[in-house]
C-alpha positions in Angstrom: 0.0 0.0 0.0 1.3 3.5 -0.8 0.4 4.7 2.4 2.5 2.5 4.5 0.0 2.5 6.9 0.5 0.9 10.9 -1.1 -2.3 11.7 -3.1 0.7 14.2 -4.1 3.1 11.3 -5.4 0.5 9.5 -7.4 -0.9 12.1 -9.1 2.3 12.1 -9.0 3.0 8.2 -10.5 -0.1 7.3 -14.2 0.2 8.4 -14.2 3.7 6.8 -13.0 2.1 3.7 -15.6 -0.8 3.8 -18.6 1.5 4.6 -17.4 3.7 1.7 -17.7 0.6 -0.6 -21.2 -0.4 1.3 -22.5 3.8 0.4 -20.7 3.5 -3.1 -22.7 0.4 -4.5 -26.4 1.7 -2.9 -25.6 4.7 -5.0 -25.0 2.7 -8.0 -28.0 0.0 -7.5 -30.2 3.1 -6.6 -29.4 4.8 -9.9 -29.7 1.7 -11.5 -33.2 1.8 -10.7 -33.7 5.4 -11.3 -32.9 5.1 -14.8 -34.5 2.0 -15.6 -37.8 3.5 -14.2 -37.3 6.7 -16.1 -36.5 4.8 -19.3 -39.9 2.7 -18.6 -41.7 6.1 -18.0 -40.5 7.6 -21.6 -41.5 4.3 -23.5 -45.1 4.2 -21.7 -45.4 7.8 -23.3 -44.3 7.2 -26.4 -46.7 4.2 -26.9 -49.8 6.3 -26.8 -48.1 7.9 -30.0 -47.0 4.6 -31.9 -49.2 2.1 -34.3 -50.1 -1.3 -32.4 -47.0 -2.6 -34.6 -44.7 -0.4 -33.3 -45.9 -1.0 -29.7 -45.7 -4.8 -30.4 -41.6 -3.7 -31.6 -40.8 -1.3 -28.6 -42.2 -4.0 -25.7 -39.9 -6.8 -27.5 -37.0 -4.3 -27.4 -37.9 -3.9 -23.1 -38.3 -6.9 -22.9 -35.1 -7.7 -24.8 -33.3 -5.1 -22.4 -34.7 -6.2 -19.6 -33.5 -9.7 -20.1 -29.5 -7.8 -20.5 -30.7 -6.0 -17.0 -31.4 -9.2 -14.8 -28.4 -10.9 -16.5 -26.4 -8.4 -14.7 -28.9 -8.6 -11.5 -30.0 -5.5 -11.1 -30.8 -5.9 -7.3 -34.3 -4.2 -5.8 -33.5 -0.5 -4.4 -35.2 -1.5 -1.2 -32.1 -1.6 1.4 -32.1 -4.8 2.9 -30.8 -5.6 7.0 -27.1 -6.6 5.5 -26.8 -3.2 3.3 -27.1 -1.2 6.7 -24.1 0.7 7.6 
């Protein structure tokens, strides 16, 4: 480590450095979900512009990407007891 830290600083850097991770990946998985919702929102309002045909073409394409979404498990925003600080 570049820091050359003591076996006592990194007793006490550690949990900051774990929590940060814990913050870091809520932030991601929440904004994960704030795009998917928005991009969900935008395709419901453009169906009430499209022909049924079109519709039929932009649910396989979510459905498509939403196949590409749980491949990479996009996990529920809802913090669970182990994502607690």
């Amino acid at each position: 480590m570049q820091l050359k830290l003591t076996p006592e600083q990194l007793g006490k850097i550690s949990p900051i450095i774990d929590k940060t991770a814990v913050q870091l990946k809520r932030m991601r998985r929440d904004t994960a979900w704030r795009a998917h919702e928005v991009i969900l929102g935008a395709h419901r309002e453009m169906a009430a512009n499209l022909t049924d045909e079109q519709r039929l073409k932009l649910r396989q394409i979510d459905d498509r990407h939403r196949g590409q979404l749980h491949g990479r498990a996009l996990p529920d925003p809802t913090p669970g007891p182990s994502a607690s600080p």
